[in-house]
Phi, psi and omega in degrees: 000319180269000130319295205281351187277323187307305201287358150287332160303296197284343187268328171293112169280327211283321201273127187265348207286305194275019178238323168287319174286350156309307156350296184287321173312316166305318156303309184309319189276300200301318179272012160220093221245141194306129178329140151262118207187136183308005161298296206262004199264012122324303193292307272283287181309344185257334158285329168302301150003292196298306186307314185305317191263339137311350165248025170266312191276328202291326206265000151264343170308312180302332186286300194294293147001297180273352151303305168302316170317309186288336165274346177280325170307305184296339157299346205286190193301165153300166196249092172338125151334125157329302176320275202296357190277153183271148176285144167272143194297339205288121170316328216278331216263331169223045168317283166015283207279344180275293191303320141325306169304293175328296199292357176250357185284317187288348220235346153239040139264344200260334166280334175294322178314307140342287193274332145066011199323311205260017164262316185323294164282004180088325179144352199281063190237123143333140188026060176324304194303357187260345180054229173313320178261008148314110175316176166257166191288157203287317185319317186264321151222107204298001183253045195049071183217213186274193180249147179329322192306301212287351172311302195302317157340270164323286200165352180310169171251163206196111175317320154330296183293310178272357190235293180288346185267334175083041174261086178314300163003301200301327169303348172263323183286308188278019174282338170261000176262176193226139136337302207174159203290302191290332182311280159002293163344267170251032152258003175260322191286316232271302173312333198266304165294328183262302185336308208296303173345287175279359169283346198271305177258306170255031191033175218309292220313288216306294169352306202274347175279344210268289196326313185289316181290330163336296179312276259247314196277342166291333173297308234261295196282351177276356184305301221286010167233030191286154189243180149294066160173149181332103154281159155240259186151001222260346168319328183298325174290316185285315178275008162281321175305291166328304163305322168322283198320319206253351160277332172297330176287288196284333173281333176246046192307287187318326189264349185272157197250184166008050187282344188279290176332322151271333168298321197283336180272322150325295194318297179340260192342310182297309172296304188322316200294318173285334154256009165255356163270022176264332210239166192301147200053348175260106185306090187324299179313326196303307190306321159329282194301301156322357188234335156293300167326287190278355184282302200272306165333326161283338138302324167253343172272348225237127176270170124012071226279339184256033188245353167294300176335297223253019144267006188243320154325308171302152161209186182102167204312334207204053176266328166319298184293347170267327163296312124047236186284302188307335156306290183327327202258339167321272182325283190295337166348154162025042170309345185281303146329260233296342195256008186242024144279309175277350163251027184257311174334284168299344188274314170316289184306317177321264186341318152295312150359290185310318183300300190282338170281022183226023181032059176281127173225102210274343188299357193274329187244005094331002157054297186283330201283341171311345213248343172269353183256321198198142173264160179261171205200171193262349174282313226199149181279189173214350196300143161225030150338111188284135195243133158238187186196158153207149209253145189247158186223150159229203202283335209241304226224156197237123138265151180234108181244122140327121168276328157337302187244325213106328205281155174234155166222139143309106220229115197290037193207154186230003172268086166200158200289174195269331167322276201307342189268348185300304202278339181276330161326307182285342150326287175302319186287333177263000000 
């Protein structure tokens, strides 16, 4: 009878209660092993039996066991879209995205400090009471920001700049500027809502490589289509997430929840970024190139959204060994996906890589494409024309006559720097 039970112990996979106690029973004999004694030395041979044959059934019961714990951790219920998940309080869970946020707050105090509106423009400034950190007027940039000179300062790219003086730098640079005040505005609340999310769920490391190269690789496709005037770049990091979210969304489809309810706050976000990348200084491509990054970058870094969660949760005899194999399959998932994403991924980026150091400027072989960076509009020019101007200077007073169009303007001041008189030419002249 007790033969035949153990092996009814060792053969039931469903019931675990009864595989841990077979366990325990197996630990319990070996380490107290029946007395030797003219009582027992009947048992002597029915006990040796029982240890043989628990240690042939325990150790595939133990194997099995933890292999079920792991499928149940990865089976378990659905998970809410990130977008619907509540944030966790923990500091440590969006450092990253927090840090990123610091570095674009610091990097357009430092182009308004630059740009200097109220001695640089005389006081002819947006919100005069901000002083040094007065805008230039919406006429000259519609998104409340700086003036064309102080983009170029600071690091925007500019054709001119990038191709013929060969300062490549910028390209590292304008992935951190802003436009203008509204630019800032809602491209830091969007990175802060999608960001925190996917930092949350698939932590800092990945995140924060999707984000840089997003940035960079976005820098990267908007050189080959830069004009002459002042761009920014920095929309390519937020729309490389977004892409993240919606390569994360289709590998893992099955598990999520409110999944149409997330596409549609993907899409938002997304069309919004693109159509503020329509208005002057803000660079369209970048957000292209960025949203191919993360897009295919998220297919090769991103797991299984609910199963890092539910292993720090699990316990019990064989919670080492199920976190485990749930890590092994974390990793190893699609390998096929993941490794024919990351050489679609590397082949691209070479090749741009290859494009912008051999100064390729496709708008020469495009005609039309000028027309996805930026639309022209009766608020804001799109010409990226070279302009001339020339100027009367008297005791009092500045005139600007356009040589192009004719128009002129008065300017009640007779002091300003050859940056600042380019943008009012260009002003005047567009």
């Amino acid at each position: 009878m007790d033969h035949h039970r153990l092996s009814e112990m060792c053969k039931t996979k469903k019931n675990k209660s009864l595989i841990s106690l077979s366990a325990t029973q197996y630990s319990f004999h070996l380490s107290k092993p029946p007395e030797f004694s003219p009582e027992n030395m009947a048992n002597t041979s029915k006990f040796q039996s029982q240890v043989e044959i628990k240690q042939q059934c325990c150790p595939t019961a133990l194997r099995f066991s933890t292999e079920l714990m792991a499928d149940e951790l990865i089976n378990e219920e659905r998970v809410p879209f990130p977008f619907f998940r509540p944030l966790s309080q923990k500091r440590a869970n969006t450092w990253i995205i927090s840090l990123f946020v610091i570095l674009h707050l610091g990097a357009f105090i430092a182009t308004m400090i630059v740009n200097d509106c109220w001695e640089n423009s005389h006081g002819d400034c947006a919100l005069k009471s901000l002083r040094r950190f007065s805008f230039q007027p919406l006429l000259e940039n519609p998104l409340l920001g700086p003036s064309a000179s102080a983009l170029d300062e600071i690091g925007a790219l500019r054709e001119t700049l990038l191709t013929n003086n060969h300062q490549l730098w910028r390209i590292f640079t304008s992935p951190w500027l802003h436009a203008g005040l509204f630019h800032l505005i809602i491209n830091l609340s969007a990175i802060i809502f999608v960001g925190l999310h996917l930092e949350q769920e698939f932590g800092p490391s990945r995140i924060g490589v999707i984000y840089i190269f997003s940035a960079f690789t976005g820098s990267l496709v908007a050189s080959l289509f830069v004009q002459d005037r002042p761009s920014v770049c920095s929309s390519g990091a937020l729309v490389g997430l977004l892409g993240t979210m919606l390569s994360g969304l289709i590998r893992n489809w099955k598990y999520y929840t409110n999944k149409f309810a997330g596409l549609v706050a993907t899409m938002t976000i997304l069309m919004t970024s693109l159509v503020l990348g329509l208005i002057p200084y803000v660079n369209n491509f970048a957000n292209f190139g960025g949203f191919m990054s993360g897009f295919l970058l998220g297919f090769v870094l991103l797991f299984k959204p609910q199963q890092e969660q539910q292993t720090q949760n699990k316990g019990g005899l064989f919670d080492f060994n199920a976190k485990h194999i749930v890590k092994c399959r974390n990793t190893f998932d699609k390998p096929v996906q993941r490794g024919a994403a990351l050489v679609i991924f590397v082949f691209l980026l070479a090749g741009i890589i290859m494009a912008v150091l051999h100064d390729i400027n496709i708008n020469k072989y495009c005609s039309w494409c000028h027309y996805f960076d930026c639309i022209p509009s009766k608020w804001w020019s799109c010409t990226d024309e070279a302009f001339h101007c020339e100027k009367m200077v008297n005791s009092e007073h500045l005139t600007l006559s356009c040589s192009n169009t004719g128009r002129f303007r008065v300017l009640p001041f007779n002091n300003i720097s050859e940056a600042r008189f380019q943008d009012m030419c260009n002003l005047i002249c567009s």
